[in-house]
N, C-alpha and C positions, 0 to 999 in steps of 0.2 A: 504493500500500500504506500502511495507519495502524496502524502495531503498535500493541496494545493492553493487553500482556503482562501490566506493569504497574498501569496505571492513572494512570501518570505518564508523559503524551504525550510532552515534551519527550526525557526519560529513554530510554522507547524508541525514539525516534528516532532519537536519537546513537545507540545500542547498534545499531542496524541498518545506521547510516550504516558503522561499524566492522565488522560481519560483512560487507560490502559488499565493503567491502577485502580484508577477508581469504581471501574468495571469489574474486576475481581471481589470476590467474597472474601478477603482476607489477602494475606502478606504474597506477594509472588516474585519468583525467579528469574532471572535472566531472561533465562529461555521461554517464559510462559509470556513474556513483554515481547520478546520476537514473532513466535506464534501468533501474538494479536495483533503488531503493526506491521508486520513483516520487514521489518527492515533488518540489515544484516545484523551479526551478533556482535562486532563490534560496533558498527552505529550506535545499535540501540546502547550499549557498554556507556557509549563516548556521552551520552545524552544522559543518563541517567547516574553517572557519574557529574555533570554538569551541575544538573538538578538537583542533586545531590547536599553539593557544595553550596548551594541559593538557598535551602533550608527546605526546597519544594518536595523533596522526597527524603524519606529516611530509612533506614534499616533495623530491621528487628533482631536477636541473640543468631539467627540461623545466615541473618543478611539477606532476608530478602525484602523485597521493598516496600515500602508501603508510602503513603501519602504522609509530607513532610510536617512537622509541626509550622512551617512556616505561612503554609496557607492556611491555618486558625486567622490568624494575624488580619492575613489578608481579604477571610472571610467577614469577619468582625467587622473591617473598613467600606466594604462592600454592602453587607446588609442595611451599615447609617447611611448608604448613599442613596438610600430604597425605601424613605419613613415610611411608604406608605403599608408596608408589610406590618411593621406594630402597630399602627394606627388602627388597619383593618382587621389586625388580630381578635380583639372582640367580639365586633360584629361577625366574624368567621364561627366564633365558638358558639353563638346566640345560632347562628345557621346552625350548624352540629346539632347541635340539642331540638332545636323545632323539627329538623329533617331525621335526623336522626343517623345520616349516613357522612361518608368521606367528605372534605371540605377542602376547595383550593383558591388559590389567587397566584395568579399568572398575567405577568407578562410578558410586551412583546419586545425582543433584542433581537434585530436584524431580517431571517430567514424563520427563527423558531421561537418559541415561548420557553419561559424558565418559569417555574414554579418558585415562590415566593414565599407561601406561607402554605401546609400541609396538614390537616387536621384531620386522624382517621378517625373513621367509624369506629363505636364499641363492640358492632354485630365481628360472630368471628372470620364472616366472608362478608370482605368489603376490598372497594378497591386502595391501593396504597402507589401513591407517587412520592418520590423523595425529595423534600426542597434542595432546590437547586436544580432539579430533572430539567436536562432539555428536550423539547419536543414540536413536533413539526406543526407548521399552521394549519395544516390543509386540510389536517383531518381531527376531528372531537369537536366538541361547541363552542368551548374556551378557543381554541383557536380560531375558529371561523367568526369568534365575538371579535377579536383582536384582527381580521382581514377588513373590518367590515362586512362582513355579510349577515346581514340581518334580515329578519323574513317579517311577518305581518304583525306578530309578536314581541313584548319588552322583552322579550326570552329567547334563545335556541338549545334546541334539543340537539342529541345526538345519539344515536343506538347501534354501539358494535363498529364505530367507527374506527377507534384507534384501537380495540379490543375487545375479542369475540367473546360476548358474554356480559358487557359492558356498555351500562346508559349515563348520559352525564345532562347536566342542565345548565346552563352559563346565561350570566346577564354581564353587561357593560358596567364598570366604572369611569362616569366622564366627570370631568375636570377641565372649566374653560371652552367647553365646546367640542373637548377633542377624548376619543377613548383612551386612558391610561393603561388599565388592567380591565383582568377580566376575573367574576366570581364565577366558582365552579362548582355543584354538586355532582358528586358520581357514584357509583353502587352497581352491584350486580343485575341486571337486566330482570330477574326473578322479582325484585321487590323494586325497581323504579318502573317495570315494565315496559309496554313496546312505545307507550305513548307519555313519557315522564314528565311533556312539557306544564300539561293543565295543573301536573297534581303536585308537582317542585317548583314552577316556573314563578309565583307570585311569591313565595318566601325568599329565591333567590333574589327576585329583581330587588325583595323590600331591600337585603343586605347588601346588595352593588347600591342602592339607593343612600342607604346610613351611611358607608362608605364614602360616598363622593360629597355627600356633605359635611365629612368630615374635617376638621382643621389641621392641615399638613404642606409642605413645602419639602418639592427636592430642594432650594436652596441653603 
């Protein structure tokens, strides 16, 4: 694989080498970072030794690698750059408890949506996205809230879109005219059923509604 994202090889590379990691279920090897990006085994060597040294990756008793304590850091700086994710926190939990299922807020960076703020269900099958997930626009409701595309509804649904077995219900957080994020309910297609818009769709918009009234600045 030669990520090309960029246009700055090196750059994508490391950034790959890092989603490598973080896609593993625990500490990984050499060779299980080659495996996933493909790149040779001394590249990948040279990169994650790099990485290394930045604090971006670290090593566990056996040495293999895992994600650096340096991105807490960095994590930490990121999420203040983002009020609107504690702000909306609340009103995300007040959804939870009235809907009863998964809770998200996402938005839009670039090509995909990042997940902001993740609040699961207490049922034992529910869906589970991990803050920070990235994910693509084109498909779920939360994405297509964040394309613009909206249908006749303060709400979009979505069933089995980004996953089989899976309904979501999304409304807009606007700010100024313009959509910022997007609120998202999601849950097993058994209990939000084929049609989840009538029966999620006014609790969700209430809480993109609380949300966008609420008092918050990127700056």
């Amino acid at each position: 694989m030669e990520p090309t994202i960029s246009g700055v090889g090196v750059l994508d590379k490391s950034v790959a080498l890092l989603r490598a990691v973080e896609a593993v279920d625990g500490p990984c090897t050499l060779q299980d970072l080659v495996a996933a990006t493909g790149f040779a085994k001394a590249t990948a060597h040279r990169l994650a030794a790099a990485l290394e040294a930045h604090g971006l990756l670290g090593r566990d008793g056996d040495s293999r690698y895992l994600l650096g304590l340096g991105l807490v850091a960095l994590g930490h700086q990121a999420a203040a750059s983002w009020p609107i994710g504690e702000v909306a926190r609340p009103h995300l939990e007040q959804l939870r408890e009235v809907t009863g299922e998964s809770v998200q807020l996402y938005v839009r960076q670039g090509d995909q949506r990042i997940c902001l703020v993740s609040l699961e269900s207490a049922h034992e099958l529910r869906t589970i996205v991990a803050e920070g997930s990235r994910l693509a626009l084109e498909v779920g409701s939360a994405g297509r809230i964040l394309l613009g595309q909206h249908g006749d509804e303060p709400w979009t649904a979505s069933v089995e879109e980004r996953a089989a077995g899976v309904a979501s219900v999304s409304a807009p957080v606007v700010v100024g005219g313009e959509v910022v994020a997007a609120v998202g309910v999601s849950g097993p297609l058994g209990r939000l059923g084929a049609d989840p818009g009538p029966t999620f769709g006014p609790a969700v918009v209430q809480a993109a509604a609380s949300i966008s009234a609420a008092r918050w600045s990127t700056g």
